[in-house]
NUZAGU-644948 format. One record per atom (N, C-alpha, C): z, y, x. Coordinates in steps of 0.2 Angstrom, whole numbers, plus 5000, padded with zeros to 4 digits. Layout:
! residues N
ZYX/...
This chain:
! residues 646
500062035338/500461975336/501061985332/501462055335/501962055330/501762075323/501162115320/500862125315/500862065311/500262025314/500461955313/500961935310/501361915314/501861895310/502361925307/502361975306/502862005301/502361985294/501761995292/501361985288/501561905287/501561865291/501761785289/502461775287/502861805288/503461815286/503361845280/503261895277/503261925271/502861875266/502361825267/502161805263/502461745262/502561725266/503261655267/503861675261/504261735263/504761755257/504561775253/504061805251/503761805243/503561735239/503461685242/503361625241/503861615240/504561605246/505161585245/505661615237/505561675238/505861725231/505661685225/505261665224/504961615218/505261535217/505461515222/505661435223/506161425226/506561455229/507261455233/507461415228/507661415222/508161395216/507861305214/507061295217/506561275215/506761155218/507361165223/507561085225/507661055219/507660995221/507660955213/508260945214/508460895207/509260905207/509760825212/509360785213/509560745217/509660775225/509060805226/509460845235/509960895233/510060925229/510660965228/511260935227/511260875224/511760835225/512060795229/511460785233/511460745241/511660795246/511560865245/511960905250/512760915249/512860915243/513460915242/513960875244/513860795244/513960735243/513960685249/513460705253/513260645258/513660655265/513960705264/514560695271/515360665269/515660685262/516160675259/516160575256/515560575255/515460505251/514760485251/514460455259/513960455259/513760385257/513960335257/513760275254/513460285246/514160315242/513960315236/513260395233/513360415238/512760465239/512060415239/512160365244/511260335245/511060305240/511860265236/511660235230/511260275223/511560345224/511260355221/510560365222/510360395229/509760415229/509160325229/509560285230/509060225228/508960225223/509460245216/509560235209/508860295207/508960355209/508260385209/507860385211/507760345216/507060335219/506460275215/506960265211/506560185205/506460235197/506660275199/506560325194/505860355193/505760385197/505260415201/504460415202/504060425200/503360395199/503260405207/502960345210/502560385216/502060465216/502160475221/501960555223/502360595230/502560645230/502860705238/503460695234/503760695228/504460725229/504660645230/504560555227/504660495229/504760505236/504160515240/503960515248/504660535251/504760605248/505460655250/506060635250/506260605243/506760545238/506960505247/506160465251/506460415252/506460445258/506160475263/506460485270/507260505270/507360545266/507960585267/508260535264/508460485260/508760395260/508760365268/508060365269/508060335279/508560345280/508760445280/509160435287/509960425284/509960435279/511160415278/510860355277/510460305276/510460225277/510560235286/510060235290/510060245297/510960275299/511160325295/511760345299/512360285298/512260285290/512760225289/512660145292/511960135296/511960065299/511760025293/511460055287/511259995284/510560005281/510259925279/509559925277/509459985272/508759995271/508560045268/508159995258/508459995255/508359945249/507859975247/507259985247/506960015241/506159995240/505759985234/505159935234/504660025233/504060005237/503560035237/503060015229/502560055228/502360055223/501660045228/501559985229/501059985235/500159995230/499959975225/499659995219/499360085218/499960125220/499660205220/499460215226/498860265226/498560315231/498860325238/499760355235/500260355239/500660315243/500760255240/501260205239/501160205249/500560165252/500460175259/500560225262/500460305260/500760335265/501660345264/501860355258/502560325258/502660285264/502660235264/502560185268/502660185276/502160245278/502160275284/502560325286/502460355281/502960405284/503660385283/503960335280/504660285281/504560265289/503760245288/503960225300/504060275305/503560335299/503660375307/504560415308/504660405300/505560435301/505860385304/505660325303/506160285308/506160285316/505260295317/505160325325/505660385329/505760415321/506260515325/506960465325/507060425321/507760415321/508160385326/507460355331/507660305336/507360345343/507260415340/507160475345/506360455348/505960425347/505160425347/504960455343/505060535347/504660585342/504160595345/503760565351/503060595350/502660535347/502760455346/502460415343/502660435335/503260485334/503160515328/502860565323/502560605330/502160645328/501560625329/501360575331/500660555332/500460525325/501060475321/500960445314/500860495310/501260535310/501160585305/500560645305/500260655311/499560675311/499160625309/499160595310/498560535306/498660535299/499360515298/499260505288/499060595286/499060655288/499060725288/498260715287/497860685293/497160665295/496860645286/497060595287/497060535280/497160565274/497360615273/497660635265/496960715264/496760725259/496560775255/497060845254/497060895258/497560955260/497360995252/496860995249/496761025242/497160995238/497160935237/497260855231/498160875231/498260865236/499160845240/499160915244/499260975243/499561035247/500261025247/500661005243/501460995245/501660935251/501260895249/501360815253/501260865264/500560905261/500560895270/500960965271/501461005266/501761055268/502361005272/502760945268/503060915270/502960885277/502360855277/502160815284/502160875290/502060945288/502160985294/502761025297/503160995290/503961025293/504060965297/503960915295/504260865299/503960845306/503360855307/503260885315/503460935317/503460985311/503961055317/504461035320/504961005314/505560975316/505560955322/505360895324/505160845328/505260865335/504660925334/504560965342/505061005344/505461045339/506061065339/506461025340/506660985339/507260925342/507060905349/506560905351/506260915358/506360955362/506461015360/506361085362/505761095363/505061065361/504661075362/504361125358/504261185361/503861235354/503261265356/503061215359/502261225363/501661235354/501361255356/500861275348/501261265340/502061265339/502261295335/502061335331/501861405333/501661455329/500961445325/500561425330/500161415323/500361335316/500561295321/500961255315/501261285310/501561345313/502061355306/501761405302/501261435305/500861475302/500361435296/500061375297/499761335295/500361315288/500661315289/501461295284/501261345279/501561385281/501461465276/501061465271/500461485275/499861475273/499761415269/499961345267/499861305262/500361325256/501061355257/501561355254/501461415248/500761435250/500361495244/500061455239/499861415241/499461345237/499861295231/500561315233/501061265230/501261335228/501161285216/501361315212/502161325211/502561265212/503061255210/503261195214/503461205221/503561175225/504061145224/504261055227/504661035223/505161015231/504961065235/505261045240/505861115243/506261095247/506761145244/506461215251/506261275249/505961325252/506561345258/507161325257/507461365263/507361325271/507261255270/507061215274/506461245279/506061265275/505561285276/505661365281/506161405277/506361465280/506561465285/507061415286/507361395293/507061375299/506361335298/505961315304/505461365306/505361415301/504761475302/505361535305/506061515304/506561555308/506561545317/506661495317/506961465323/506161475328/505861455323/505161465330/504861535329/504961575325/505161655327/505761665333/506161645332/506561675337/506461635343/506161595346/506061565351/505561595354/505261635350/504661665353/504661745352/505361755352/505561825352/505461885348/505261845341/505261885336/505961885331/506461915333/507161885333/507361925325/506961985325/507062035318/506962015313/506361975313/506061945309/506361865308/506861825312/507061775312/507761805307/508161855310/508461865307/508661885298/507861915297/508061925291/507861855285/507461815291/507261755286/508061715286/508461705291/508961695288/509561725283/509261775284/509661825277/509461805270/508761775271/508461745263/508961705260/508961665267/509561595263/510161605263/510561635266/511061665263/511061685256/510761715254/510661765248/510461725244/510361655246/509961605242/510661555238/511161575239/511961545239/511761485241/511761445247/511861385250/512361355250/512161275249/512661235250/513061265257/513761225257/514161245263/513761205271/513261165270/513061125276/512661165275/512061205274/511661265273/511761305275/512361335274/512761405277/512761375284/513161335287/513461305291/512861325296/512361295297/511761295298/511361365300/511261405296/511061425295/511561505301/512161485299/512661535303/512561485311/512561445312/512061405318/511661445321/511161445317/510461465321/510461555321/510961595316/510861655318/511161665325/511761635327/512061635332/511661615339/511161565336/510661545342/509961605345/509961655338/509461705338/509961765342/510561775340/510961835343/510961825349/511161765353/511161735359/510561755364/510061735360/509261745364/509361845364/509561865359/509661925358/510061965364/510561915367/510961955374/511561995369/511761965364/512261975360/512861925358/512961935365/513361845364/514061865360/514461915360/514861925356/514861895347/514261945345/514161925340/513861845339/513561805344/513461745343/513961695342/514561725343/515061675348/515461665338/515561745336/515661755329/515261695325/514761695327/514261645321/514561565321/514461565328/514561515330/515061485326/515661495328/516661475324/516261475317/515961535312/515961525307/515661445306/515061425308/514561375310/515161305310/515561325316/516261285317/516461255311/516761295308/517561285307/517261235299/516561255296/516261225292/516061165292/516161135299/515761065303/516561035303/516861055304/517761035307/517861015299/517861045294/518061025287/517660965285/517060965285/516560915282/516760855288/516960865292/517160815298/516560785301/515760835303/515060815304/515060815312/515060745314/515260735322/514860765326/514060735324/513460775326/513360845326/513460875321/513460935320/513960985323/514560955324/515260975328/515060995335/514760925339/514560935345/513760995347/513361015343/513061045342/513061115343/513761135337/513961195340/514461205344/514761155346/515161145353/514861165359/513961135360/513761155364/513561215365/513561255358/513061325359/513461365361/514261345357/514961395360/515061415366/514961335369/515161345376/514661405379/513761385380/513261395381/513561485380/513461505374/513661575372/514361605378/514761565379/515261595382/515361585390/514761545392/514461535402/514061605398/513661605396/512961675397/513561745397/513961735391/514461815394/515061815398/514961745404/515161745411/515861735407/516061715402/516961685401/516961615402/516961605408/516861525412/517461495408/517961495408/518561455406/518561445399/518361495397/518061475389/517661425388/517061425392/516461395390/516661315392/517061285396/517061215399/517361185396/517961195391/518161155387/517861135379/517361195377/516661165371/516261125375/516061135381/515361105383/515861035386/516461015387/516560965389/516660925382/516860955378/517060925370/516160915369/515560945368/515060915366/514860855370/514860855376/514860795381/515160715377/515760745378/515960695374/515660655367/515660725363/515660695356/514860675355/514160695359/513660665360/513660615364/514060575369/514060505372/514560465365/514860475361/515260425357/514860425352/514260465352/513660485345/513160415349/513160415355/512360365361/511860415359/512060495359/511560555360/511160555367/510460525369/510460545376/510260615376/510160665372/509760715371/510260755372/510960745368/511360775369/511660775374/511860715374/512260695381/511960745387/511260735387/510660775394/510860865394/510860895389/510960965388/511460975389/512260915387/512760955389/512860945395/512760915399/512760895406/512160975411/511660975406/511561035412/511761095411/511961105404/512261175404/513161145405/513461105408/514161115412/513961125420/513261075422/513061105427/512961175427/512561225424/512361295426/512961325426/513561305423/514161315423/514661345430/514561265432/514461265440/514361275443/513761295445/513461325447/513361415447/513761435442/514061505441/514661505445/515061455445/515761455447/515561455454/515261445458/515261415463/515461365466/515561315461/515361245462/514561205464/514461195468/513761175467/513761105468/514261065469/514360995472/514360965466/514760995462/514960965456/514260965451/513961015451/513461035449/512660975448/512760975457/512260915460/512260875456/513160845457/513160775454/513160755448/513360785445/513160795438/512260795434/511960855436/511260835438/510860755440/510960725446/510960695447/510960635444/511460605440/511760565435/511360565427/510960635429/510860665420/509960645421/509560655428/508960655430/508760595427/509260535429/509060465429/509160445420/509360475416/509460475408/509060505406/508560535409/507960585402/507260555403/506960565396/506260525398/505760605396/505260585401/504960655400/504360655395/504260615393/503860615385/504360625380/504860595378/505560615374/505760695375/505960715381/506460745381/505960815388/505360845386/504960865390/505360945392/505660965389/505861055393/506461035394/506860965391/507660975396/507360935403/506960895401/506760875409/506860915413/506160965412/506261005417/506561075419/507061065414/507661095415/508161055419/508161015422/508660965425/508360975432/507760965433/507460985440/507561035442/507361085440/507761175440/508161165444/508661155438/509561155440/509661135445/509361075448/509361025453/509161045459/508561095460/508361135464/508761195468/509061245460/509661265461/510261235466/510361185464/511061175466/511061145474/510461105475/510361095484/509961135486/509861215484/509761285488/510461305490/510961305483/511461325485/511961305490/512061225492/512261195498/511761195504/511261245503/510761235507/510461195510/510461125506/510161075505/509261085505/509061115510/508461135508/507661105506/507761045512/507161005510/507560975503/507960955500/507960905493/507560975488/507861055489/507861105484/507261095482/506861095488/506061115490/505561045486/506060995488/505960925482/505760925476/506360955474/506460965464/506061025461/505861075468/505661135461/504861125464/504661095467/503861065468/503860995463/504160955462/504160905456/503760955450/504560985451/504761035442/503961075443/503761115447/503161155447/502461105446/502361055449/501961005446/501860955438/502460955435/502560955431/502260995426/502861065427/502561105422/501761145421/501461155427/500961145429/500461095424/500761035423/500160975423/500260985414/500961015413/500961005405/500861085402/500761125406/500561195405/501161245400/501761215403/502461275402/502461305407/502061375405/502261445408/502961455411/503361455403/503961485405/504461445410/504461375413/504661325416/504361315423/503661335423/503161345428/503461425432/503661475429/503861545433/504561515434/505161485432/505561465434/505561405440/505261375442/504961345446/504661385452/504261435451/503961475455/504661515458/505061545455/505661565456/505961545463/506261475460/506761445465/506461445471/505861395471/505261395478/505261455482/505261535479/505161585482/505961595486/506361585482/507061595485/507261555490/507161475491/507061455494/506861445502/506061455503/505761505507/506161575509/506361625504/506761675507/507161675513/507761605510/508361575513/508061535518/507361515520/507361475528/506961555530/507061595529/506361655530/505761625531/505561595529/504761595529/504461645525/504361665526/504161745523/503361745521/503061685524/502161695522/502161645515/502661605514/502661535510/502861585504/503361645506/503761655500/503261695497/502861745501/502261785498/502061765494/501761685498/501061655493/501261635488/501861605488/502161595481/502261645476/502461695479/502361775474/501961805473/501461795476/500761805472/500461755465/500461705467/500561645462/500961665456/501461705457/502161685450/501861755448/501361815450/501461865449/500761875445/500261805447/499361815445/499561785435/500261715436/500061675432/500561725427/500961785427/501461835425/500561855421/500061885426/499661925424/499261875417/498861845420/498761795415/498961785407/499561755408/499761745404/499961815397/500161855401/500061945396/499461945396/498961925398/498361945396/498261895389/498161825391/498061785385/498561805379/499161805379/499261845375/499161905371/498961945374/498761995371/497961995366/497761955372/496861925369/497061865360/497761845363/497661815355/497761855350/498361895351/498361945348/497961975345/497562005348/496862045345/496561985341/496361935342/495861895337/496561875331/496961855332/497361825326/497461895322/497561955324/497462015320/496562025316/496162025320/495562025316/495361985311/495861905313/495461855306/495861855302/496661865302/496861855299/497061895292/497161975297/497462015291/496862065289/496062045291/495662065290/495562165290/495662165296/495762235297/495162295294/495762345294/495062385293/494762435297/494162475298/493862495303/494362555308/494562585303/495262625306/495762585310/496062525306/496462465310/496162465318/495662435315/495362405321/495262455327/494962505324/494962575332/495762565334/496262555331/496962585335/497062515336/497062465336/496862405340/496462395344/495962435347/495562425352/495962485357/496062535353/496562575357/496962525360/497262505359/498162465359/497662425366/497262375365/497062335370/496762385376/496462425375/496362495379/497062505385/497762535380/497962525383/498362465388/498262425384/498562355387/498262325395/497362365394/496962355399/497262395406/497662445404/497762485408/498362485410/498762455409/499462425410/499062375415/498662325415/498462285419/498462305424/497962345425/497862415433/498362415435/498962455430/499262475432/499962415437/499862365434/500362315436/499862295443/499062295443/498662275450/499062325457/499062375453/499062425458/499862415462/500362405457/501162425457/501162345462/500562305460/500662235464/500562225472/500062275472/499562315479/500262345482/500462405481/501062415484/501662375487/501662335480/502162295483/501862245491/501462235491/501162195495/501162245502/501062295500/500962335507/501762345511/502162365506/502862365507/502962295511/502862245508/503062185511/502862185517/502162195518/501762175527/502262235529/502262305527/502762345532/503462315531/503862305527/504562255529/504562195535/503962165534/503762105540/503462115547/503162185546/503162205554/503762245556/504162275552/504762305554/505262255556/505262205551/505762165553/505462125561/504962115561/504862075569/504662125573/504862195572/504962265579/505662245580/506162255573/506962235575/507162185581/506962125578/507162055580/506762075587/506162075588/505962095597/506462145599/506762205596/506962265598/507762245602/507762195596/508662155596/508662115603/507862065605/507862015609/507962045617/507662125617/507262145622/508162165623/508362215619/509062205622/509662185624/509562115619/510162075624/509962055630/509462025631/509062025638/509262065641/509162155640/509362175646/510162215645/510362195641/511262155643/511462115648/511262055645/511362005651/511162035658/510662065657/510562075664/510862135669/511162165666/511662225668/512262195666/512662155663/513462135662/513662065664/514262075666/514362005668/514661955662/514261915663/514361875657/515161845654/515661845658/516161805656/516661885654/516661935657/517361985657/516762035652/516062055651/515962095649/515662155652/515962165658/515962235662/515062235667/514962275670/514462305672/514362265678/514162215681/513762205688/513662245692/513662205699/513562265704/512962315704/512462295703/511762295702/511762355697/512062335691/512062385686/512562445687/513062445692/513462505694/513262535697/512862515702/512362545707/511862595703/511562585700/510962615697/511362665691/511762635689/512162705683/512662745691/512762725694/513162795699/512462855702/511862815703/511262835709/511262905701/511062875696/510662935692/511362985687/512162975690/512562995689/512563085689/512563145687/512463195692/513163225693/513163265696/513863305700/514363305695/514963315698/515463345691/515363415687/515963425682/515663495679/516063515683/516063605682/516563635686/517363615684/517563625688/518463615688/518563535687/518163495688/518363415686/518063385693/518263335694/517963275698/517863205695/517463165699/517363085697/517863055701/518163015695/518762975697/518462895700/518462865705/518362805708/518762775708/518962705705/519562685707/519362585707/519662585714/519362495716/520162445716/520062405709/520662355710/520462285710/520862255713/521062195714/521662165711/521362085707/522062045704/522562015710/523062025709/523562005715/523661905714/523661875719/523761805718/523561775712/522861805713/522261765708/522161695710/522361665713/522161605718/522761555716/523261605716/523861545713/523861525705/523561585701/523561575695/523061515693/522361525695/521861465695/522361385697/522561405704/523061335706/523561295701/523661365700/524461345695/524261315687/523761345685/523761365676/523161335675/522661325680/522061295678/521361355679/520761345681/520061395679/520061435672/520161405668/520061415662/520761475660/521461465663/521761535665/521661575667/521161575674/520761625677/520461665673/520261635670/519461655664/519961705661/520261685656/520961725649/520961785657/521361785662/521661845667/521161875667/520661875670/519861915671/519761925663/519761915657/519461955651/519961995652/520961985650/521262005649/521262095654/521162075661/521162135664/520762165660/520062165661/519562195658/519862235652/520062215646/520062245640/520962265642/521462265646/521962305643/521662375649/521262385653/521262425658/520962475652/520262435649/519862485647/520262505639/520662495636/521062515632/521562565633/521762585640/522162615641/521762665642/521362655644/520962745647/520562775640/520662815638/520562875633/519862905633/519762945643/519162955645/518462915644/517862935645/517262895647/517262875653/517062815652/517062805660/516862715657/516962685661/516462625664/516762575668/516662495667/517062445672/516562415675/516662365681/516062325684/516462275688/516262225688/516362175692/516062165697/516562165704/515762165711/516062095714/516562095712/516762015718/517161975710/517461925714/517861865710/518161905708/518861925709/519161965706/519362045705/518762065710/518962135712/518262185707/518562215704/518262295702/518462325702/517662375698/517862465701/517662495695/518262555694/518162575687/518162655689/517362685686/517362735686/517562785681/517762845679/517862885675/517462975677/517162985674/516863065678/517063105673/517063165675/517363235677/518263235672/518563215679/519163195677/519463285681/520163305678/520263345682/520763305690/520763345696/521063295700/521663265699/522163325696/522863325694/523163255689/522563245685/522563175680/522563115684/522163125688/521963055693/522462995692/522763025696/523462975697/523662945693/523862985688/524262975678/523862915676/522862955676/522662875673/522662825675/522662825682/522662755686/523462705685/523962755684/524662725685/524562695677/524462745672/524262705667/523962655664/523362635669/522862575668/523662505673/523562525678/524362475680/524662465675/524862495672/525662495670/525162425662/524662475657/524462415653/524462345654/524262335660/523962275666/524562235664/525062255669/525562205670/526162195665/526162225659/526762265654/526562215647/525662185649/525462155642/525362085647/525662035642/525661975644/524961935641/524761895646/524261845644/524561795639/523961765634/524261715630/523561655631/524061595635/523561555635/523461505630/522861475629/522761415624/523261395622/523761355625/524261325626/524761375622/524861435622/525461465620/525661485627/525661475633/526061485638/525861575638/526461615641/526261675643/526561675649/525861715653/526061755661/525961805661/526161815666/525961915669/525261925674/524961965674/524561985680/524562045684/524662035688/524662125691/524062145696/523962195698/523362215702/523562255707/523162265713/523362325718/522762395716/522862445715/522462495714/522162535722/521662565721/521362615728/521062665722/521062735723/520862795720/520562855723/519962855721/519762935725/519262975723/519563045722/518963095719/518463145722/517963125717/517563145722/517263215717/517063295721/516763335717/516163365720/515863325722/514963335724/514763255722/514063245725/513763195723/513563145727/514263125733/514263095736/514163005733/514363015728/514462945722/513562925723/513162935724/512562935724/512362885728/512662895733/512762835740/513262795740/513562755738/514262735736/514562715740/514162655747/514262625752/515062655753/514962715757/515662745759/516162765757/516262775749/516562795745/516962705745/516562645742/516762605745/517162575749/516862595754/517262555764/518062615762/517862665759/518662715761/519062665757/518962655748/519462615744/519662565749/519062525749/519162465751/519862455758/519862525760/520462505767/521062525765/521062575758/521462585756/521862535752/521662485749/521762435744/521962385749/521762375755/522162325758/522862355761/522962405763/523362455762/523862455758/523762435749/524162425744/524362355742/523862315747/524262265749/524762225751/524562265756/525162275763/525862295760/525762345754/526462375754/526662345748/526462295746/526662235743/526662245736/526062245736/525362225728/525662275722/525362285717/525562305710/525662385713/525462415717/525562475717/524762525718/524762575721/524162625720/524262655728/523562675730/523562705733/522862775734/523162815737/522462875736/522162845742/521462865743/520862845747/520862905752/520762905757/520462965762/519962975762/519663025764/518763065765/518463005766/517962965764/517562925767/517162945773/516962905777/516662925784/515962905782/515562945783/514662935783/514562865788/514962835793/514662775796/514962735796/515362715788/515662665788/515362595787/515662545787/515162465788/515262455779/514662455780/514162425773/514662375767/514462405765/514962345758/514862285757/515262235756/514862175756/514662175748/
């Protein structure tokens, strides 16, 4: 295909080279004139148009009168020569411009395929080169550049036919540019725009024409250099005072300066085209610049704005009129209630937009669509929906390279009639291409495997994650953190001896008039004192060791292979954190807590049976309450038949 079309382009500017100079003198005058002194500009061209024999340059004469009558709001004066061949399609194609005028371009492309139908393409080659820019046009004003290429290729191909064309070639250059660069032949758009420069154009020519380079840079991922075009494109529209034409590049500026992420640049073009296309009753324009200040939004992290916006533009577009911004507005809109995770509306708008493009057969609108939907899916993890939709966005990816490539080879074979040589390294080329196709099966196969292994990985975690908090909870106590009895028990039983020269440090305390605090400050105080103990004890101690809660307020904090000598230090230590750090309640109030301590070390593996090590603390700690709370006591040898722990 790019063979193709550089060959179309090459025979297109050798056409052009001959006829660039070749517009009659009345459109050269009319470019000059009809923005500075448009009224006396149409006078003239009616003055011409009585001139005139019927024929394509009359026909030409009188459309391009339709529209500065149509801009100016006034009737169109001029008598048909109803008697010539022509005189009726004159006639029609006066309606079908009046249908584009009043933005019914596909009941305008439909007239002008019928009188195209009607006319003899041998007799009248110029008539139907004319009638095919103005359906390109058409679709172009549309955004619509669905079968384009052959149109424009069909163009070309007549414009060999026409010996002295009486229609101006760079027009012609600039529509076979724009639908090159739409279709990503950007090099080749480039230099057809270089033709017309070199062609010295009127200032609205230039103007133009520095427009769509801009538009081609852009697609290019050159936005610098677009942005350059742009202003020039500007500053030529600002002179001539073209309000349409202002808002136009207003909008691509902005457009140009969202895509190289210079947000603050880009919202006061795209608000200025808003404008100047609502004071124009643009709904086209008005609809574009509303989604691209949305995408905007939605770049900033505005998505509300975005929504609403959207939302306000949905109910303004018609989907025969205005077919890819539509579904560009759904998209968006998809977007913007994924973003607020808005999920059943997202899931709304990009199943709309996907049945749509679907039903009108836009690929590129149709994998945009498939996109969002996967995304979507990702962010509820539905992970089988998002698959199946990835397989879908990856068959109609496949597809689609195929078909193209299949055109390729047959518009290669008919067109530039190859030669046998050609032709082997063309079947080479598809050879390859065939194998890229494997190649993308295979890389597809992979991905799919990776996926089932990410999805049983991910549901080992998630159980691996389940099964442990479960047996958290079931070993800690829910409100303070620390270890259960149950769970102290079974971590002391499989504890083994100390090392040499250390012991296990046991120590059982109790909060001192826990009971008034509750009374005094409320349960909820209680609660804040029991976390608090828990986290300043365990902040103070340095060693490994472990907390447990066995009663309402009473625990036991273990530390193993401590030496004996430290014993005391950590324990006075864990006191001293206790009652030295103030609780802070809801309220702001602050209290103090203090606790009674019992400590005993042990260097064999009596810890194994704990019962007695127990009953010893336990007499000891009442012991340290007797001597009137907040202090420490050592434990004595426990006794092998002491009374069982409660």
């Amino acid at each position: 295909m790019k063979l193709f079309y550089s060959f179309s382009w090459f025979v297109l500017i050798t056409v052009s080279v001959c006829s660039l100079a070749a517009a009659p003198s009345w459109f050269t005058n009319y470019e000059a004139t009809h923005l500075q002194a448009p009224q006396k500009t149409l006078h003239s061209l009616l003055a011409q148009h009585k001139a005139l024999p019927a024929g394509t340059e009359r026909i030409y004469l009188s459309t391009t009168a339709s529209k500065l009558a149509h801009k100016l709001k006034l009737p169109l004066d001029i008598k048909i020569d109803a008697t010539h061949p022509l005189g009726f399609v004159e006639q029609q194609m006066l309606d079908a411009e009046k249908l584009a005028l009043q933005e019914h371009y596909q009941r305008s492309i439909a007239l002008l395929n019928t009188i195209k139908s009607n006319i003899d393409e041998s007799e009248y080659p110029e008539l139907h080169v004319l009638i095919l820019r103005k359906i390109i046009w058409f679709h172009i004003k549309q955004g619509n550049y669905k079968s384009l290429e052959q149109l424009t290729t069909k163009m070309n191909q007549l414009s060999e036919k026409v010996i002295d064309p009486i229609l101006d070639s760079r027009v012609q250059l600039n529509l076979s540019a724009l639908v090159a660069s739409h279709n990503g032949y950007f090099d080749d758009a480039l230099s057809l725009y270089q033709r017309i420069l070199n062609g010295n154009p009127s200032s609205t020519s230039q103007a133009a024409t520095f427009n769509n380079i801009g538009l081609t840079l852009m697609n290019m991922g050159q936005y610098n250099g677009a942005i350059d075009y742009f202003n020039q494109a500007l500053e030529i529209r600002v002179i001539q005072n073209d309000t349409r034409r202002i808002a136009l590049t207003s909008l691509n500026l902005g457009i140009a300066y969202r895509k190289s992420k210079a947000y603050s640049r880009a919202k006061p073009y795209l608000l200025k085209a808003q404008q100047l296309f609502r004071t124009l009753s643009d709904d086209y324009g008005v609809g574009n610049s509303n989604i691209q200040l949305a995408k905007l939004y939605l770049a900033t992290n505005q998505p509300a704005l975005s929504l609403t916006l959207l939302s306000q533009t949905i109910h303004s577009l018609d989907l025969e009129h205005y077919t890819e911004l539509y579904f560009d507005t759904h998209i968006a809109l998809a977007k913007s209630h994924l973003h607020l995770k808005q999920y059943d509306w997202a899931l709304n708008a990009a199943t709309t937009s996907l049945e749509l493009t679907t039903r009108h057969n836009d690929i590129e609108h149709q994998l945009d669509a498939l996109l969002v939907i996967i995304d979507i899916h990702d962010a509820l993890k539905q992970f089988e929906q998002a698959y199946t939709f990835q397989k879908r966005y990856l068959a109609i990816v496949q597809q689609y390279t195929q078909v193209q490539n299949q055109n390729a080879l047959v518009n290669i074979q008919r067109e530039l009639k190859l030669t046998e040589r050609d032709l082997h390294t063309a079947r080479l080329e598809q050879s390859n291409l065939l194998q890229q196709h494997q190649i993308q099966e295979l890389q597809y196969n992979q991905y799919r495997l990776w996926l089932t292994i990410a999805c049983v990985v991910l549901i080992a975690l998630l159980f691996w994650r389940s099964r442990n908090k479960q047996r958290y909870l079931a070993e800690h106590d829910a409100l303070t953190g620390a270890l259960n009895r149950t769970a102290m028990y079974k971590r002391l039983a499989k504890h083994p001896e100390p090392k040499k020269g250390t012991s296990h440090l046991f120590v059982l305390f109790d909060l001192d008039h826990f009971k008034k605090i509750n009374d005094t400050f409320g349960h909820p105080a209680g609660d804040h004192t029991l976390i608090h103990c828990c986290k300043s004890i365990h902040s103070a101690i340095e060693q490994s060791h472990f907390i447990a809660r066995i009663g309402g307020e009473e625990f036991v904090l273990f530390i193993p292979n401590i030496k004996p000598e430290h014993a005391y230090p950590v324990v006075e230590k864990a006191r001293l954190s206790l009652c030295e750090t103030p609780i802070i309640l809801d309220d702001k109030t602050h209290i103090t807590a203090t606790a009674s301590f019992a400590y005993y070390t042990s260097k064999h593996t009596e810890h194994s049976q704990f019962t007695p090590i127990y009953n010893s603390l336990d007499a000891s700690l009442y012991q340290a309450k007797a001597q009137g709370r907040n202090c420490i006591v050592a434990a004595a040898q426990p006794l092998s038949h002491e009374k069982a722990a409660p």
